[in-house]
N, C-alpha and C positions, 0 to 999 in steps of 0.2 A: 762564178766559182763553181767548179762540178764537185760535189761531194760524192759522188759512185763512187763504189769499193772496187779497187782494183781486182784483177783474176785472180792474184796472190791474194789481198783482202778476202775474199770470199769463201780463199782454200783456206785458210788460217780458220774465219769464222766458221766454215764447216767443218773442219776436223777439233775445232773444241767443243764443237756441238755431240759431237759423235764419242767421246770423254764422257760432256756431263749428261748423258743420255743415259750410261751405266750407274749412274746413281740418281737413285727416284726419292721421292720427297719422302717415305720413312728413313731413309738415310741422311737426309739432313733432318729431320727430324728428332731422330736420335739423336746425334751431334748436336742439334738444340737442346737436346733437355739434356746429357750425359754431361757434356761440355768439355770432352775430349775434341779434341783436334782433328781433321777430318784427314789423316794420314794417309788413308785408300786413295781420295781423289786428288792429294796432293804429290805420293809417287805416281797415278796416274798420266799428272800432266809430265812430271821429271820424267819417265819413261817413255814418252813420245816427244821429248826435249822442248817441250815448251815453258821451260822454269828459264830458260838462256835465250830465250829469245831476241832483248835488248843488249845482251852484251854483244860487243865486239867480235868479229870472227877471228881476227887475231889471239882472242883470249876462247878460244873454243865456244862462243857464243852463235847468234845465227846470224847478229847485227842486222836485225830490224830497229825500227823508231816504236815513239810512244803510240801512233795513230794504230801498230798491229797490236802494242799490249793490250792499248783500248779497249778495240776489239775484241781481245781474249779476254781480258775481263768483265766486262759484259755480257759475253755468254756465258762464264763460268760463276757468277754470284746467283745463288739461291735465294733471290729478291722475296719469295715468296712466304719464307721463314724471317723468324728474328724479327719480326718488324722492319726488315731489309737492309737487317745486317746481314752481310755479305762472305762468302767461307773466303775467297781471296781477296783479301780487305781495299786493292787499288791497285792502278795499271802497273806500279814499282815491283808489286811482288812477282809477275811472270817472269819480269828482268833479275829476280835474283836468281844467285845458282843453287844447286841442290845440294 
């Protein structure tokens, strides 16, 4: 079984890299101690359309699977904070819409 990320997988993984790049760890920091919702980084992703990722393209989504939410969520949780809770809590949320 080959688990390599496809070309698409990798574009996906870098262009969410390049999202949570603009927010450095006093910003989740913050958001750790204020306990506000991290609003910035979550129109961030809606605005580069990655909240619609799993929905269907028929419903204006981009209709990828769960293997790209994965992905996005993986590199969008600030493991480093929280004791590793997570600002996008699991691969479901990328799939919701905005």
């Amino acid at each position: 079984m080959n688990f390599a990320l496809t070309e698409q997988q990798e574009s996906i993984r870098d262009a969410i890299a390049r999202i949570c790049a603009r927010f450095d760890d006093s910003y989740w920091f913050d958001r750790d101690h204020d306990g506000r919702f991290p609003e910035e980084f979550y129109r961030a992703l809606a605005d580069d359309g990655w909240l619609g990722m799993c929905i269907g393209e028929a419903y204006g989504g981009a209709g990828l699977g769960i293997t790209e939410a994965a992905i996005s969520s993986s590199r969008s949780r600030p493991s480093r904070l929280s004791g590793g809770i997570q600002a996008v809590p699991s691969p479901s949320t990328p799939c919701a819409t905005a």
